[in-house]
N, C-alpha and C positions, 0 to 999 in steps of 0.2 A: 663539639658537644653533640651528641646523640640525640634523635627524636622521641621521644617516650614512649610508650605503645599506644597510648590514648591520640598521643599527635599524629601517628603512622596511621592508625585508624581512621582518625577524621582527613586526614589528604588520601587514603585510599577510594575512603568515602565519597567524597569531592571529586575525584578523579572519575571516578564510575557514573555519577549521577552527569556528570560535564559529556560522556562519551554516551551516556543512553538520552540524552537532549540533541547532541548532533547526532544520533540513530534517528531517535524521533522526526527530527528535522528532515534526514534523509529520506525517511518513507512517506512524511506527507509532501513531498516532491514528486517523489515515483507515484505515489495515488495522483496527485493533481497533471500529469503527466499523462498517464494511463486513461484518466478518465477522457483527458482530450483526444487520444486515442480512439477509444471507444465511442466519441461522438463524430469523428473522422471515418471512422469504420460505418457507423449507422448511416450517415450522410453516402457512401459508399453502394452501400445495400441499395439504398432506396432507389438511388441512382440509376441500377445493373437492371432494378425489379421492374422500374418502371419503363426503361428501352424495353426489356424482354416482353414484358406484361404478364409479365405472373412473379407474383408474388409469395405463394403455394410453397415452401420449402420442401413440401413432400410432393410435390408433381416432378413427372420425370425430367420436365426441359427446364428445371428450374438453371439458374445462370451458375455454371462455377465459380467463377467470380466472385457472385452473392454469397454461396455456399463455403467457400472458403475465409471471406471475411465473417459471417457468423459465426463459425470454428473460429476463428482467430479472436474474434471478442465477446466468445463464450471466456476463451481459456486466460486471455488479461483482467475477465470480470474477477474468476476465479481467483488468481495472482491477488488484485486490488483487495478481498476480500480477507485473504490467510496477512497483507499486510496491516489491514486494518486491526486482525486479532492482533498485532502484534506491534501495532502503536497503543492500543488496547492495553496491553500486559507492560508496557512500559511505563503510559502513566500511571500504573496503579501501581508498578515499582518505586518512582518518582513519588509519587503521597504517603506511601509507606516509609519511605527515606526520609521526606521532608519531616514526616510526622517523629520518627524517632531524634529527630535530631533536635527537634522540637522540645518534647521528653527527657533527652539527657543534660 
Protein backbone atom coordinates (compact mmCIF):
# COMPACT_ATOMS: atom_id res chain seq x y z
CA UNK A 1 0.00 0.00 0.00
CA UNK A 2 1.23 3.33 -1.08
CA UNK A 3 1.80 6.44 1.24
CA UNK A 4 -0.72 9.11 0.35
CA UNK A 5 0.67 12.49 -0.42
CA UNK A 6 -0.47 14.01 2.74
CA UNK A 7 1.73 11.01 4.74
CA UNK A 8 4.88 11.65 2.27
CA UNK A 9 4.48 15.18 3.23
CA UNK A 10 4.40 14.94 6.81
CA UNK A 11 7.61 12.18 7.03
CA UNK A 12 9.40 14.61 4.57
CA UNK A 13 8.40 17.09 6.93
CA UNK A 14 9.55 15.17 10.07
CA UNK A 15 12.68 14.20 8.25
CA UNK A 16 13.84 17.89 7.74
CA UNK A 17 12.87 19.36 10.99
CA UNK A 18 14.83 16.10 12.70
CA UNK A 19 17.98 16.94 10.41
CA UNK A 20 17.85 21.02 11.13
CA UNK A 21 17.76 20.13 15.11
CA UNK A 22 20.95 17.93 14.76
CA UNK A 23 22.23 21.17 12.52
CA UNK A 24 21.13 23.17 15.36
CA UNK A 25 22.81 20.90 17.77
CA UNK A 26 25.90 20.91 15.60
CA UNK A 27 26.52 24.57 15.56
CA UNK A 28 25.85 25.33 19.14
CA UNK A 29 28.86 22.93 19.66
CA UNK A 30 31.05 24.56 17.24
CA UNK A 31 30.00 28.06 18.93
CA UNK A 32 30.68 26.50 22.46
CA UNK A 33 33.83 25.17 21.03
CA UNK A 34 35.14 28.42 19.37
CA UNK A 35 34.22 30.55 22.08
CA UNK A 36 36.65 28.41 24.45
CA UNK A 37 38.81 29.09 21.79
CA UNK A 38 38.76 32.54 21.76
CA UNK A 39 39.31 32.63 25.52
CA UNK A 40 42.43 30.33 25.06
CA UNK A 41 43.57 32.70 22.54
CA UNK A 42 42.85 35.97 24.97
CA UNK A 43 44.56 34.18 27.86
CA UNK A 44 47.33 33.82 25.03
CA UNK A 45 47.58 37.54 24.17
CA UNK A 46 47.77 38.71 27.55
CA UNK A 47 50.43 36.24 28.25
CA UNK A 48 52.89 37.30 25.00
CA UNK A 49 51.91 41.25 25.97
CA UNK A 50 52.86 41.00 29.25
CA UNK A 51 56.51 39.11 28.79
CA UNK A 52 56.93 41.80 26.02
CA UNK A 53 55.45 44.72 27.85
CA UNK A 54 53.53 46.27 25.43
CA UNK A 55 50.45 45.77 24.78
CA UNK A 56 50.09 48.69 21.95
CA UNK A 57 49.07 46.48 18.83
CA UNK A 58 50.02 49.30 16.69
CA UNK A 59 53.59 49.80 18.32
CA UNK A 60 56.15 48.45 16.06
CA UNK A 61 57.79 45.66 18.62
CA UNK A 62 54.55 44.54 19.37
CA UNK A 63 54.93 40.40 19.93
CA UNK A 64 54.00 38.29 16.75
CA UNK A 65 52.69 35.91 18.47
CA UNK A 66 50.18 38.38 20.06
CA UNK A 67 49.46 39.61 16.59
CA UNK A 68 48.82 36.63 15.21
CA UNK A 69 46.57 35.16 17.87
CA UNK A 70 44.37 38.47 17.40
CA UNK A 71 44.10 37.74 13.68
CA UNK A 72 43.24 34.28 14.48
CA UNK A 73 40.44 35.37 17.11
CA UNK A 74 39.38 38.17 15.11
CA UNK A 75 38.59 35.58 12.26
CA UNK A 76 36.80 32.59 14.67
CA UNK A 77 34.88 35.70 16.28
CA UNK A 78 33.63 36.30 12.92
CA UNK A 79 32.90 32.38 12.04
CA UNK A 80 30.91 32.25 15.67
CA UNK A 81 29.08 35.07 14.50
CA UNK A 82 27.75 34.07 10.53
CA UNK A 83 26.99 30.63 12.69
CA UNK A 84 24.95 32.11 15.12
CA UNK A 85 22.79 33.85 12.02
CA UNK A 86 22.31 30.62 11.09
CA UNK A 87 21.16 28.81 14.27
CA UNK A 88 19.12 32.07 14.17
CA UNK A 89 17.40 31.16 10.75
CA UNK A 90 16.84 27.66 11.78
CA UNK A 91 14.88 28.18 14.83
CA UNK A 92 12.71 30.43 13.14
CA UNK A 93 12.54 27.59 10.56
CA UNK A 94 11.71 25.24 13.45
CA UNK A 95 8.52 27.60 14.76
CA UNK A 96 7.40 28.17 11.42
CA UNK A 97 7.29 24.22 10.94
CA UNK A 98 6.10 23.58 14.28
CA UNK A 99 3.43 26.39 13.91
CA UNK A 100 2.12 24.96 10.58
CA UNK A 101 1.78 21.73 11.76
CA UNK A 102 0.03 23.06 14.34
CA UNK A 103 -2.52 24.63 11.91
CA UNK A 104 -3.14 21.71 9.71
Amino acid sequence: MRPSQTERMRRRNEFEAGQNRLRAHQIKTIIAESDRICIELGHQIQAEEKRARISDPTHFAYPTLAKAARDRRAKIQGSVNALKIELNRLSVEGNQASNQQFAA
